[in-house]
Steps between C-alpha positions, in 0.01 A plus 500: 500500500693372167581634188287362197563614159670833652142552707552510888206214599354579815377074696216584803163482562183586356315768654220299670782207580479419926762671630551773209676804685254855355667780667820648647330407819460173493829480366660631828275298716675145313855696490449548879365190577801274256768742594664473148349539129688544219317714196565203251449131454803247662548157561225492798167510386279750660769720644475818255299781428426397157370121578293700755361742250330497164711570194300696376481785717888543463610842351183627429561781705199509740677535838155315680614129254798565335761287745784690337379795644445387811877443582508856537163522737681296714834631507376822656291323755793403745376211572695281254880543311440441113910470352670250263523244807430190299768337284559883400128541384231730685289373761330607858600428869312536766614787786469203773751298310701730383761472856550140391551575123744771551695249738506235288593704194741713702718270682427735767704762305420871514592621147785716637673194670436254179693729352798572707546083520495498148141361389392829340637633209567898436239535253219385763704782766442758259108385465468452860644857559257693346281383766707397778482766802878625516448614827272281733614240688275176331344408820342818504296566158186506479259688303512855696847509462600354162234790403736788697816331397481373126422736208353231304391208714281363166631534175370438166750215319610736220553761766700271716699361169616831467601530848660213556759547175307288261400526084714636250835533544481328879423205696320212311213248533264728723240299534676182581639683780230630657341158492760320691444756760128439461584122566684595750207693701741810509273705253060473427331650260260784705252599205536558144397866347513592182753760332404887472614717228569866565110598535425253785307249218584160581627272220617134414492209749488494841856475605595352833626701792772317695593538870617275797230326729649619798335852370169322461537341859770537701820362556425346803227291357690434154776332689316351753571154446920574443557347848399194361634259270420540127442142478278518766269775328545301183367171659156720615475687181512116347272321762241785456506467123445095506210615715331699210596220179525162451838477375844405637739697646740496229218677281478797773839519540588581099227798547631658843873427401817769543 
């Protein structure tokens, strides 16, 4: 996607184009199979929703075509993480790979000991609190219990801006904080809903609802890779990618970079 005469351009493929993803569906079926897909156009060819997609089907707001819309059919399947993962920008990863990713972008750091070392800052605490459970041990959430234990286990952003200390008069740069921890696997986007005024009538965009993926699937399985090196869950993340494009590894590696 680029800017052209302050119009957003949309580069894919035409509808009838081999190859052209249709539905949320299919959509899954190539995030699951490629493990990683960011929304827009990068330096690989082929490895985006929109050079999978055709343009003009973005925005139009039919949930069956419109690709934008589908980010948020898929964030409430549980079968993929959709977060600012790539270079900061949105994108999908695959449950399977998600063990790796979270290694890799971790350092093998739960949040709680990045930040006692010194790697987290407080404005990221205060985010991370709002979700955090204060009283469970981390080896043992899981959904059941994040449910009994945590008021708010999924919060809409504006709701967890206010939480967390940010807007006027408080912390600053919201967003930029909440996508480090997005890069940093530490928080997912679970689905986006729209706002609701005072008689229940929804209004506006769909605004994303933030939470941790060890809510979505367990801590256990989130971290299953920690007792590995990052490196090491870098190197497969990189050797299945070369798999799917015909590029060089330096090209993969600017995508799927801290």
């Amino acid at each position: 996607m680029e800017k052209i005469d302050g119009e957003w351009i949309i580069h894919g493929m035409d509808w009838d184009e081999p190859g052209c993803i249709h539905t949320a569906e299919e959509l899954l079926e190539v995030i699951e199979r490629v493990g990683f897909l960011p929304l827009f156009s990068n330096d690989v060819p082929g490895f985006s929703v929109e050079n999978l997609t055709d343009p003009t089907c973005w925005w139009c707001g039919d949930e069956r075509v419109d690709p934008w819309e589908w980010r948020v059919t898929l964030s409430r399947t549980g079968k993929v993480a959709y977060g600012k993962f790539f270079g900061r920008k949105a994108g999908f990863v695959a449950k399977k790979w998600f063990p790796d990713f979270a290694n890799f972008r971790r350092d093998g750091y739960d949040f709680d000991a990045r930040f006692d070392d010194g790697r987290a800052e407080l404005r990221e605490k205060r985010i991370m609190d709002q979700l955090w459970p204060k009283r469970l041990e981390l080896q043992d959430i899981n959904k059941k219990n994040l449910e009994k234990e945590v008021a708010d286990p999924v919060l809409y952003s504006f709701e967890l801006k206010e939480r967390a200390g940010f807007g006027k008069g408080g912390e600053k740069n919201f967003d930029g904080v909440c996508a480090k921890l997005q890069m940093e696997t530490y928080l997912v986007a679970k689905d986006f809903l729209p706002r609701v005024n005072k008689d229940g009538e929804a209004y506006g965009w769909a605004i994303a609802r933030y939470t941790l993926p060890e809510y979505l699937w367990g801590y256990g399985f989130v971290t299953g890779r920690y007792g590995e090196a990052p490196e090491k869950s870098r190197a497969r993340i990189v050797a299945h990618l070369l798999k799917q494009f015909d590029v060089d590894e330096k090209a993969i590696l600017k995508i799927i970079k801290k």
